[in-house]
BATI-369947 format. One record per residue: residue in three letters; x, y, z of N, C-alpha, C in turn. Coordinates in steps of 0.001 Angstrom, whole numbers, plus 500000, padded with zeros to 6 digits. Layout:
ALAXYZXYZXYZ...
This chain:
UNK485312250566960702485503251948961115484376252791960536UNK483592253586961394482434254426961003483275255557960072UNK482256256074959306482556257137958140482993258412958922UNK483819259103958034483744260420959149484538261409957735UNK484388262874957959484280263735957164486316264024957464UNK486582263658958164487876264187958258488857263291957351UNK489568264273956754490470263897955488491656262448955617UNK491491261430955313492504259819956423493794259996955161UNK494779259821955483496046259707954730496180258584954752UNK496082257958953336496361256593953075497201256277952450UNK498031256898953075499439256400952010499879254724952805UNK500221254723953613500822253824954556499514252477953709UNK498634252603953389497854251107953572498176251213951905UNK498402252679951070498760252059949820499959251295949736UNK500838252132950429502066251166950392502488250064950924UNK501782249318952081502001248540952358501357247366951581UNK500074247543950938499497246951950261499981246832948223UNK500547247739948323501617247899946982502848246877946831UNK503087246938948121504498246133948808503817244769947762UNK502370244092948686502110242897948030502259242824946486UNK501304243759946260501213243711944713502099243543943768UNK502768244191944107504177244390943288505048243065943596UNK504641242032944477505608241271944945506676241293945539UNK506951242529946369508230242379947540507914242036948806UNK507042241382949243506722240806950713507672239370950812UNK507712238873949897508412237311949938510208237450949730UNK510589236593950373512036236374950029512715235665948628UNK513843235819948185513327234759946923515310234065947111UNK514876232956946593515595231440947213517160231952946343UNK518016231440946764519659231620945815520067230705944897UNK520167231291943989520387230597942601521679231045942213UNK522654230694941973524164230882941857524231231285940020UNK524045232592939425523885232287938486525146233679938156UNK526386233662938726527193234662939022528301235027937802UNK528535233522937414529109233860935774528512233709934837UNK527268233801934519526651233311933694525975234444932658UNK525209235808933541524715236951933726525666238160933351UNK525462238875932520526260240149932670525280240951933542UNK524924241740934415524312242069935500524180243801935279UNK523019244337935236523633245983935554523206246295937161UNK524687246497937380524765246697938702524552248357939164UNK524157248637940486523803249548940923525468250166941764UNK526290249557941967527238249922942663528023250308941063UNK528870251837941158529544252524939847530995252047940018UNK531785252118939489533148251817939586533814252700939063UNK533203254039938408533756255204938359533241256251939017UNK533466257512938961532681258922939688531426258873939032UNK530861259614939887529214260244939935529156261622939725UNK527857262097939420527674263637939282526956263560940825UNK527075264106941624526914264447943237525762264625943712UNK525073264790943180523642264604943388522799263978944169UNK522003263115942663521564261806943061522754260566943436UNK524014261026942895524803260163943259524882258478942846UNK524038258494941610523943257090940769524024257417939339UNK524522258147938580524597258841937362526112258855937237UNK527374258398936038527776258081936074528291259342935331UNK529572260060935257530005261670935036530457261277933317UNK530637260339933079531447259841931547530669258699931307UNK530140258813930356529377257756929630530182256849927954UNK529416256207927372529625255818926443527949256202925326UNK527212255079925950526238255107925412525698255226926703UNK524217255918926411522943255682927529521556255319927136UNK521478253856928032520189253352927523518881254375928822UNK517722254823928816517280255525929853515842254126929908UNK516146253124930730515040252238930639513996252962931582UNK512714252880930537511301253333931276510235253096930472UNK509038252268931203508538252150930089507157252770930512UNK505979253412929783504882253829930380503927252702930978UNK503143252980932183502077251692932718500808252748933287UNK499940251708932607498584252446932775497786251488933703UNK496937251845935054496502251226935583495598249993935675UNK495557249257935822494702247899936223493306248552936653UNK492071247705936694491074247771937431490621248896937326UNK491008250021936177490281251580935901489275251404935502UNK487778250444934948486633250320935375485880250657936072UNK486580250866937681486065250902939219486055252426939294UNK486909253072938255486854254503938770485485255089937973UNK484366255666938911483429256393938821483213257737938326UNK482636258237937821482902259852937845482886260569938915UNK483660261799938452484201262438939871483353263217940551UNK483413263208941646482471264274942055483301265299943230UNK483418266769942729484556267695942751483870268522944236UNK482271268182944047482005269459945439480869268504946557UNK481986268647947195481341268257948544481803266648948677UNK482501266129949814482878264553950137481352263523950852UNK480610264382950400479349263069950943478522263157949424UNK478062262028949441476736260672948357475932260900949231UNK474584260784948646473209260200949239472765259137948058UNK472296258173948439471793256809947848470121256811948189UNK469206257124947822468088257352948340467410255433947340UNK466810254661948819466410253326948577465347253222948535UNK464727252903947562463341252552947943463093250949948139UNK461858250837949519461977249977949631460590248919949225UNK460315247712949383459008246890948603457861247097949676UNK457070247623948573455582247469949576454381246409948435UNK454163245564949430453014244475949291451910244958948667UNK451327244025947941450075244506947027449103244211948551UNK447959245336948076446755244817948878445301244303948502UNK444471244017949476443584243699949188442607244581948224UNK441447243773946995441399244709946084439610245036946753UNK439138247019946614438175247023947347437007247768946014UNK437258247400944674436337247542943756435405246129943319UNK435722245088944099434842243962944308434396243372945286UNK433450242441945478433112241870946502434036240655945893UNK434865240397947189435855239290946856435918237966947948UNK436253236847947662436167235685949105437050236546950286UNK437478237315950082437728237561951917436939238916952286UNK436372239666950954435525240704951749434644240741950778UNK433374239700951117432572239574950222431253240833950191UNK431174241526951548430411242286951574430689243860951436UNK431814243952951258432394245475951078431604246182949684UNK431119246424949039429919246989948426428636246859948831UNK428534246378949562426786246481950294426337247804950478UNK425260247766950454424254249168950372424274249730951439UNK424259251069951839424809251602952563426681251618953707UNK427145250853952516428427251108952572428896252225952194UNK429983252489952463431532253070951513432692252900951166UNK433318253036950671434850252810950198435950253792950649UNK436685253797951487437931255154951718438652255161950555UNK438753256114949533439576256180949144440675256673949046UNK441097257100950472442252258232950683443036257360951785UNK443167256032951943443997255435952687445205256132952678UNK446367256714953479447558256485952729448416255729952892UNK449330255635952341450287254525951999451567255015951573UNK452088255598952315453885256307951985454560255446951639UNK455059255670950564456517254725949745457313254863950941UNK457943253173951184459495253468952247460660253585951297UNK461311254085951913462850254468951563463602254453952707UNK464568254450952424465801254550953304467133254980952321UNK467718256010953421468899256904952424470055256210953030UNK471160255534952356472650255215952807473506256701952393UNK474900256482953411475643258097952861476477257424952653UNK477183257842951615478657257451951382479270258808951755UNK480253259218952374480917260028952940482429259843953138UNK483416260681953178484810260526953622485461260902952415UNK487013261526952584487576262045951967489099261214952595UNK489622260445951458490967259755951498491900260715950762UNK493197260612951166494088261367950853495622260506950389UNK495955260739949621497410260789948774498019262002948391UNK499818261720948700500301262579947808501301261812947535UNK502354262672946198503438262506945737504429263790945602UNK505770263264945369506264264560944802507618264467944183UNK507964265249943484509171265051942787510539266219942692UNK511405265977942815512291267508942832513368267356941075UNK513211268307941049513638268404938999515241269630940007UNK515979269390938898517406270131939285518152270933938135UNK518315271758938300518418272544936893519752272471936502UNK520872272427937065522000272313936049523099271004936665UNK522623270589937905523525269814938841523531268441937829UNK522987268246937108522801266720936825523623266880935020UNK524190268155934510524360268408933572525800267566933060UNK526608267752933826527851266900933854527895265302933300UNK526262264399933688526723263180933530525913262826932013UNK525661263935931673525093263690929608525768264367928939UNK526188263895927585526888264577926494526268265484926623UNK524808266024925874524691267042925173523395267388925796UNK522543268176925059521329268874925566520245267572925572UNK520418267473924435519301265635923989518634264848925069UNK520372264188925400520149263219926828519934263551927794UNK520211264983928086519453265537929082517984265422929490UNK517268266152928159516100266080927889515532264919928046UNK515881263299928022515410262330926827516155261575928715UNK516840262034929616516720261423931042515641261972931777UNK515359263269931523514340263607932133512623263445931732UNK512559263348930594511132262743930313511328261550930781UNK512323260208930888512361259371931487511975259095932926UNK512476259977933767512240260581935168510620260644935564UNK510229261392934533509000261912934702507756260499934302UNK507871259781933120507295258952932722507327257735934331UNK508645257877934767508630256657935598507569257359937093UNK507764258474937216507065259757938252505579259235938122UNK505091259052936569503573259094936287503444257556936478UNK503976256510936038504051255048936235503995254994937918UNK504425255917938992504324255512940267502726256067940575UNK502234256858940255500978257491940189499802256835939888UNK500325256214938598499416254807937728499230254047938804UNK500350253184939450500464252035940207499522252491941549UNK499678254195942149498963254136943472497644254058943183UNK497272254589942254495748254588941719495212253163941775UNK496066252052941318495447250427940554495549250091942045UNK496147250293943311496242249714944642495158250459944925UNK494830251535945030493672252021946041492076251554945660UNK492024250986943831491028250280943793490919248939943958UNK492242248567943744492182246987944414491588246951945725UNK492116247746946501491989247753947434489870247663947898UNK490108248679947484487977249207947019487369247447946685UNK487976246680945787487675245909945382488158244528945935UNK488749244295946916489224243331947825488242243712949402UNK488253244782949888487053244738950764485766244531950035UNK485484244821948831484129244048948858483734243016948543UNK485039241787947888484708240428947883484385239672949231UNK485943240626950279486020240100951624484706240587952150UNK484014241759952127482615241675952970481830241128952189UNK481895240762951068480559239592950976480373238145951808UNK481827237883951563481555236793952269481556237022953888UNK482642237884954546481755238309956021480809238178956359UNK479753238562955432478068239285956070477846238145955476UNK478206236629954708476983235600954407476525236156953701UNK476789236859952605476318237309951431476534235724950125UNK475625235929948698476167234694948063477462234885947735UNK477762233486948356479472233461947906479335231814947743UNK479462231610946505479296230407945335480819229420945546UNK480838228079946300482115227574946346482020226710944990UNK482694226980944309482447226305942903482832224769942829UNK483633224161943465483829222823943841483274222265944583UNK482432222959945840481468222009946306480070221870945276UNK479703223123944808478865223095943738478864221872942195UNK480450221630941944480631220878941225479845219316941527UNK480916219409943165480492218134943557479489217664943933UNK478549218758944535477034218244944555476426217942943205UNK476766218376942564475638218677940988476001217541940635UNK477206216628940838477486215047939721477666213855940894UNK477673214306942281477693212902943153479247213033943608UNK479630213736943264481643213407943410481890214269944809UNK483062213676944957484098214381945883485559215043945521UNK485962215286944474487113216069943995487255216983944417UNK488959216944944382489272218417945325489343219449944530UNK490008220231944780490240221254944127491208221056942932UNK492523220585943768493553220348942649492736218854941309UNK492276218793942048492114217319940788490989218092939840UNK490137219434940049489407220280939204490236220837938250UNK491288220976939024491994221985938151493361221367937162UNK492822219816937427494030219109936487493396218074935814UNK493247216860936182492607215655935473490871216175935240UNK490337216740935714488547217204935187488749218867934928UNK489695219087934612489934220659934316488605220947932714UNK488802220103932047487595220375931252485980220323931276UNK485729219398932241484856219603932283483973220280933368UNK485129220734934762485080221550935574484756223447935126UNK485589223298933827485549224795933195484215224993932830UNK483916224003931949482298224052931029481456224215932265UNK481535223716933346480620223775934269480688225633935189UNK481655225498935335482098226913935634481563228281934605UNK481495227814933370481067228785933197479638228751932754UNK479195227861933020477664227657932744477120228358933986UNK477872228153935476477418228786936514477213229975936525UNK478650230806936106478363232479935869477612233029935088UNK476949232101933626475807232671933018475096232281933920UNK474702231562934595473777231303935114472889232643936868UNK473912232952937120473878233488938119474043234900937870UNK474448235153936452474401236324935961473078237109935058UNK472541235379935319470937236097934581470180235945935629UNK470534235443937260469897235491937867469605236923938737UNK470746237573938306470892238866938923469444240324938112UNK469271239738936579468688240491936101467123240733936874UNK466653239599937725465098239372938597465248240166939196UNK463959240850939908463564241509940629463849240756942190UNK464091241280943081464409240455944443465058240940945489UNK464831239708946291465647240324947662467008239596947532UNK467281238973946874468300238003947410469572238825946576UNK471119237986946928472257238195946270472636239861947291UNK472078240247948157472735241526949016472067241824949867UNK472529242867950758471888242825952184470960243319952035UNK469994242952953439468593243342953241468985243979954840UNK468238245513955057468366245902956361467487245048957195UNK467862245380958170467247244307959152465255244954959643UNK464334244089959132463239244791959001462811245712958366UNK463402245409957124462969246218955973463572244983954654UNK462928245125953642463438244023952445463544245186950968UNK465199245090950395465003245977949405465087245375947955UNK464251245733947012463771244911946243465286245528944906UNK465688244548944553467290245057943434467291244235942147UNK467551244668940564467866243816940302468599244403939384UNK469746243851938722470843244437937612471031243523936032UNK469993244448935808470395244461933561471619243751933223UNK472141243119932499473385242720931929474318244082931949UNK473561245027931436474630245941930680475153246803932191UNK474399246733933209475057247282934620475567246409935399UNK475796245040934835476797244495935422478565244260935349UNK479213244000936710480252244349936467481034242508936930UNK482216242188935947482681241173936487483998241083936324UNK485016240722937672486265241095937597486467239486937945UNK487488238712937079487742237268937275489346237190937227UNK489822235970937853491417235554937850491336234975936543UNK492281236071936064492845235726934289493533234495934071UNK493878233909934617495459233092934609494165231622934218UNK493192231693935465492176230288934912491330230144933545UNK491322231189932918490772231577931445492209231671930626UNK492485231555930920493912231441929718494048229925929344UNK494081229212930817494649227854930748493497227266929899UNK492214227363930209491028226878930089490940227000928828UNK491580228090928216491268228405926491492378227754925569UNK493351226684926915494255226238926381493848224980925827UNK493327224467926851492700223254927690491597222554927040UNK491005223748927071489266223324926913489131223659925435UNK488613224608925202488479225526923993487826227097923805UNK488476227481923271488686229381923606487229229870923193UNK486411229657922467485012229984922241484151230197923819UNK484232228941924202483551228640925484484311230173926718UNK485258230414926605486189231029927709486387232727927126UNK485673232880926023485463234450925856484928235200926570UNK485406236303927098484588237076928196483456237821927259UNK483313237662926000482185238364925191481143236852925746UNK481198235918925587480837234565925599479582234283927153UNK480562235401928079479323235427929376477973236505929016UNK478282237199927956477275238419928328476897239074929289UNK477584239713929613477534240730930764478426241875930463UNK477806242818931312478293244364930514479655244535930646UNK480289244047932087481612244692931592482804243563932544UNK483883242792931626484561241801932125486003242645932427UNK486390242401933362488406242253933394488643241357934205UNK489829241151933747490545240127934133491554240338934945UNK492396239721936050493514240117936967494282239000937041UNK495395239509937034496577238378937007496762237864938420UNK496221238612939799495963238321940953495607238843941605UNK495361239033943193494204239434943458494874240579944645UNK495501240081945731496234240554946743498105240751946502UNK498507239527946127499430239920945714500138238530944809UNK500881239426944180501912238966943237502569237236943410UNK502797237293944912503217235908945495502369234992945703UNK501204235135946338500105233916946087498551234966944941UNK498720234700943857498017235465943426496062234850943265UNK495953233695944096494861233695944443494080233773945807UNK494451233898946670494793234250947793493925235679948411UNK493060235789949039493030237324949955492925236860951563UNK493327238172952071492855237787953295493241239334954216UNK492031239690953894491508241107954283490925241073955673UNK490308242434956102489880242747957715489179243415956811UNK487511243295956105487032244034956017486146245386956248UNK485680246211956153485059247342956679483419247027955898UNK482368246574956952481235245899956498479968246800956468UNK478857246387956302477777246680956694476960246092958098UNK476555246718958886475727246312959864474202245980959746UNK473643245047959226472135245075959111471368245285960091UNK472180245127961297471003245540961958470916247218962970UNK472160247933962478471994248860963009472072250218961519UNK472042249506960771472636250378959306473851251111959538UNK474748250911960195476011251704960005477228250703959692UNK477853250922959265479342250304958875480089249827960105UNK481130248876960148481897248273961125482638247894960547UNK484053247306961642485183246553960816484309244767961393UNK484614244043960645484084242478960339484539242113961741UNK484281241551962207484871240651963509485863239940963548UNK486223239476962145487621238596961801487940238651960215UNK488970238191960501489392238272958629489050237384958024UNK489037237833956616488459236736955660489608236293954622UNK489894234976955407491220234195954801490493233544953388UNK490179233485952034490127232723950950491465232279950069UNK491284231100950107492744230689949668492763230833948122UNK491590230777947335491086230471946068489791231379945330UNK490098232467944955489001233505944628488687233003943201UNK487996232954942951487676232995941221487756234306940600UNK486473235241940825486364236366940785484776236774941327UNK484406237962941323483283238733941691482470239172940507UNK480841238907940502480305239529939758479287240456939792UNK479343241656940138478373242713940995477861244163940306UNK476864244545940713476249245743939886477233246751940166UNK477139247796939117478126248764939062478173249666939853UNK476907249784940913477291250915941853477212250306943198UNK477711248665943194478342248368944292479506248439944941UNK480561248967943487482067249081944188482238250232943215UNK483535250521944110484127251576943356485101252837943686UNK485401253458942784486773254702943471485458255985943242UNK485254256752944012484883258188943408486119259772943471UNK486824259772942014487957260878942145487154262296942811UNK487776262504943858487333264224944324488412265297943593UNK488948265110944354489905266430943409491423265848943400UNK492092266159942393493289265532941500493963267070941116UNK494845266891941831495526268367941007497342268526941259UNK498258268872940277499281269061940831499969269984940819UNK500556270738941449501514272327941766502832272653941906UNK503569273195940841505170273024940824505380274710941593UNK506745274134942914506947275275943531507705275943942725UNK508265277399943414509265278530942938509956277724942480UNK511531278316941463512674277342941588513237277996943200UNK513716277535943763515254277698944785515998278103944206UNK516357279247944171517569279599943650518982279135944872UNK518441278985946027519542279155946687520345277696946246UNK519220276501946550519728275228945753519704274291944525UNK519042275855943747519233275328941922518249273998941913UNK517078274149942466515755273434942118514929273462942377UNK513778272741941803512042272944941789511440271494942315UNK510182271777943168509412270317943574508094270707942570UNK508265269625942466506207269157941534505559268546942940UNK504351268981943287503786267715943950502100267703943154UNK502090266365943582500721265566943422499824265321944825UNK498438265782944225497504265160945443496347264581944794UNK495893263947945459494865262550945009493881263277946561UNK492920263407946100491175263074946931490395262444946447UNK489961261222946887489252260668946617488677259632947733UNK487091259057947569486587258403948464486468256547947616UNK486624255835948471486181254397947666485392254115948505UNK484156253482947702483122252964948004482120251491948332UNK482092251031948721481055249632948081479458249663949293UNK478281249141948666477311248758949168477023247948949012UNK477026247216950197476492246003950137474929245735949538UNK474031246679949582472608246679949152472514246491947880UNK473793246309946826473403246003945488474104244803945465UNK473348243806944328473539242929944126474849242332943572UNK475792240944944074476752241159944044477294239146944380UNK477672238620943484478358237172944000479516237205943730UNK479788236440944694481725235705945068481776234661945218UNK482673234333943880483160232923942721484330232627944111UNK484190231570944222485469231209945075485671229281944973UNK486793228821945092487021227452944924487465226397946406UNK486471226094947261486996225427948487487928223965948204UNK488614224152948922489239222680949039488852221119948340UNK487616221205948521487267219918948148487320219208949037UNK487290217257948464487177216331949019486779216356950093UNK487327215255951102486777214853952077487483216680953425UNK488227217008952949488510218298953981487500219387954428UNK487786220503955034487055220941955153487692222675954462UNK486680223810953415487503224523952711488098225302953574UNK487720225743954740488009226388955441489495226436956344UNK489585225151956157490764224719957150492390225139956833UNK492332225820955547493234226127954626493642227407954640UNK494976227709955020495262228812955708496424229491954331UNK495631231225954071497007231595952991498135231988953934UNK498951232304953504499910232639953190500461234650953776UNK499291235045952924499664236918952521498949236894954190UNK499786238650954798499632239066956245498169239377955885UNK497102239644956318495841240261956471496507241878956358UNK495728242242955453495588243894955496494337244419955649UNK493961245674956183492909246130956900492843247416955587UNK491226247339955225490557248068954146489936249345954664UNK490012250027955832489210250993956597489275252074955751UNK490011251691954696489531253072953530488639253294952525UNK488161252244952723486772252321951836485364252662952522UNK484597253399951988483691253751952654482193252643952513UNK481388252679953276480357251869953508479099253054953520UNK478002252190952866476511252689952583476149252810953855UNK475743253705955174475126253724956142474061254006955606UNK473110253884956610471374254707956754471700255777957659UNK471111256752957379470828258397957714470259258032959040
C-alpha cells in the first residue's frame, strides 16, 4: 500500500494481531481437572453492585490482582517527532574514481603535451536520492471512572482507592501491550520484506550443511548436534555482523540503476533474536559462548516469539515492500510463510516506531450519570528501509526436503501499517 498523509486507524490490525500474541487464536484441548482446582470463577453466587455487575456487594477479604507490564521490543521506538507526519532520508549515492589527469599515464600518455590543457572545471554532481517516510497511524483507548456507584462493594475508603489504582494500572498494562504489538508489528514486516525482495536471508541449516558435507535437518540441529550447531551459529552472527561494518552494496536494496554505498559500526547495530534458542544453548552448550555481550554488537533483545504465542517461531506476514525498480512501496505479491526465524540483525534506522503525538484528556464528570471518561490517543508512524543494511537468521528444514515446503500454522496478517522509504 503506497504512503499517504491521511490519518489509518489501526486498531483492528492491533487487535487482531494482539489476539496472536497474547495467544487466543488457538483452541486449547480438555483436561478434566474439576475436583482437583479451587477455581476463581467469574459467575457470583451472591449480589453485585449494578454496575459493572462483577463486584461482589459483601466481601470478606479482597485480593485486587494486577500486576504492572512494560513493553517488549521498546528499542524500536525512535525519537519522536511532534511536527509534521513526513521524514526525508536524503541518500547519497557511489560515484567511481576517475581517470588521473596530473600525469601522463598508460591510457593517456599524452595529456601533458605542449600545447595542451587540462579542464579543470569538469563537473561532477554528487548523486543522491531522497526516500519519504510519511503517514500518520492512529490508536485510541478509553476508560470510564464512576464516582460513587461502585461504593457499596468495598468496606471502606482504602479498597476503594487500592481497586481503583488497580483499574488503572491494568488501563496502562493494555496501553503497554498496544504499543509492544504495533512494533512487533514494524518489526515482522521487515524480516518478512527482507526475505520478499531476496534480500540476505541466511538459512542457517543449509549453511551448516554445506560448510561440513552433511544433510541434517533441522530437528536433528536442534537435538543430537545441538552443540555444535550453536558454536557454529554463533560464529555466523559474528561473522556477518562484522561484515556489515564494510563499506558496500550488498546486505539491502540497491535502487534499480543506481548502487548505494552503506555500512553499519557495531555500535548502530541492532539485533533482535528468539530467546528460547539461547537459553537452551546456555543450557546445553555453555553460557559464555551464548552471551548477547559475547556477539558485540550495539544493541541485543531477545523474544520469547515472534508472531504469536502458539507457534512462537513461526511468521507469516503480507508484507508492505520496497519497489526497486520504481522506488515506491507495494504490498509483496505473496506472503512470507517462515516456519523457523532465528532472529534479524539490522542497522538502527532500518526499523522502527516514530511516536508523533501521545496525549490523554479526561472529560467533564456527568453529573446526570455520576461519571467521567479518560481517553488515550497514540500518533504515530512505523517505519523500515530497506536501503539499510539488514540480515534474516532463519532455519530451513533440512535434509533431503525442501525448506520451503513447510507450511505454519498462524493466519497471514497484513503489515500495511508500516511505512516504506519511497524516492521523491
Amino acid at each position: 500500500m503506497a504512503n499517504t498523509l491521511t490519518p489509518i486507524d489501526v486498531y483492528q490490525i492491533v487487535n487482531e494481531l494482539a489476539s496472536q500474541t497474547l495467544g487466543g487464536t488457538n483452541g486449547i484441548k480438555v483436561v478434566d481437572t474439576s475436583t482437583f482446582v479451587t477455581v476463581g470463577e467469574k459467575l457470583l453466587r451472591t449480589g453485585t453492585e449494578n454496575v459493572l455487575n462483577a463486584i461482589s456487594a459483601v466481601v470478606g477479604r479482597t485480593i485486587f490482582s494486577v500486576r504492572p507490564y512494560r513493553q517488549k521490543l521498546g528499542s524500536l521506538t525512535v525519537e519522536a517527532d511532534r511536527w509534521g507526519a513526513q521524514t526525508r532520508k536524503v541518500v547519497y549515492l557511489y560515484n567511481e574514481t576517475e581517470a588521473s589527469t596530473d600525469y601522463n599515464t598508460d591510457i593517456n600518455p599524452n595529456q601533458l603535451a605542449n600545447g595542451n590543457s587540462i579542464d579543470m572545471y569538469p563537473i561532477n554532481s554528487p548523486g543522491v536520492v531522497q526516500l519519504n517516510f510519511y503517514g500518520t497511524k492512529k490508536l485510541q483507548k478509553h476508560i470510564t471512572r464512576f464516582r460513587d456507584q461502585l461504593a457499596i462493594a468495598f468496606r471502606n475508603e482504602g479498597e476503594f482507592v487500592s481497586f481503583l489504582n488497580g483499574m488503572m494500572t491494568e488501563f496502562n498494562n493494555e496501553i503497554e501491550v498496544a504499543n509492544e504489538v504495533k512494533t512487533r508489528a514494524a518489526l515482522l514486516n521487515y524480516m518478512a520484506g527482507i526475505s520478499s525482495m531476496g534480500l540476505t536471508e541466511v538459512d542457517l541449516t543449509k549453511a551448516y550443511n554445506d560448510r561440513f558435507g552433511t544433510s541434517y535437518t533441522r530437528e536433528q540441529l536442534l537435538s543430537t548436534h545441538m552443540s555444535d550447531f550453536m558454536k557454529f551459529m554463533a560464529g555466523q552472527i559474528k561473522i556477518y555482523s562484522s561484515r556489515l561494518t564494510d563499506f558496500g552494496f550488498n546486505h539491502h536494496a540497491n535502487l534499480t540503476g543506481t548502487r548505494i554505498p552503506r555500512h553499519t559500526p557495531k555500535a548502530f547495530q541492532k539485533m533482535v533474536m528468539y530467546e528460547p534458542i539461547f537459553i537452551e544453548a546456555q543450557s546445553q552448550v555453555y553460557s559464555s559462548l551464548f552471551n548477547p555481550s559475547y556477539l558485540e554488537i550495539g544493541s541485543y533483545e531477545g523474544v520469547n516469539y515472534w508472531q504469536s504465542q502458539n507457534s512462537p517461531t513461526e511468521i507469516n506476514i503480507l508484507p508492505n515492500i520496497l519497489d526497486v525498480a520504481t522506488g515506491a512501496s507495494k504490498d509483496a505479491e505473496a506472503a512470507v510463510n517462515l516456519p523457523y526465524v532465528i532472529g534479524v540483525l539490522f542497522d538502527r534506522e532500518a526499523c522502527g516506531v516514530v511516536p508523533q503525538f501521545d496525549y490523554s484528556s479526561t472529560t467533564p464528570f456527568n453529573s446526570a450519570g455520576g461519571y467521567f471518561n479518560t481517553y488515550v490517543h497514540w500518533r504515530f508512524n512505523a517505519f523500515n528501509d530497506f536501503t539499510e543494511n539488514g540480515i534474516l537468521f532463519v532455519m530451513g528444514a533440512g535434509g533431503s526436503g525442501d525448506p520451503g515446503t513447510q507450511t505454519a500454522s498462524i493466519p497471514v496478517k497484513k503489515t500495511r501499517a508500516v511505512a516504506r522509504g519511497e524516492v521523491i
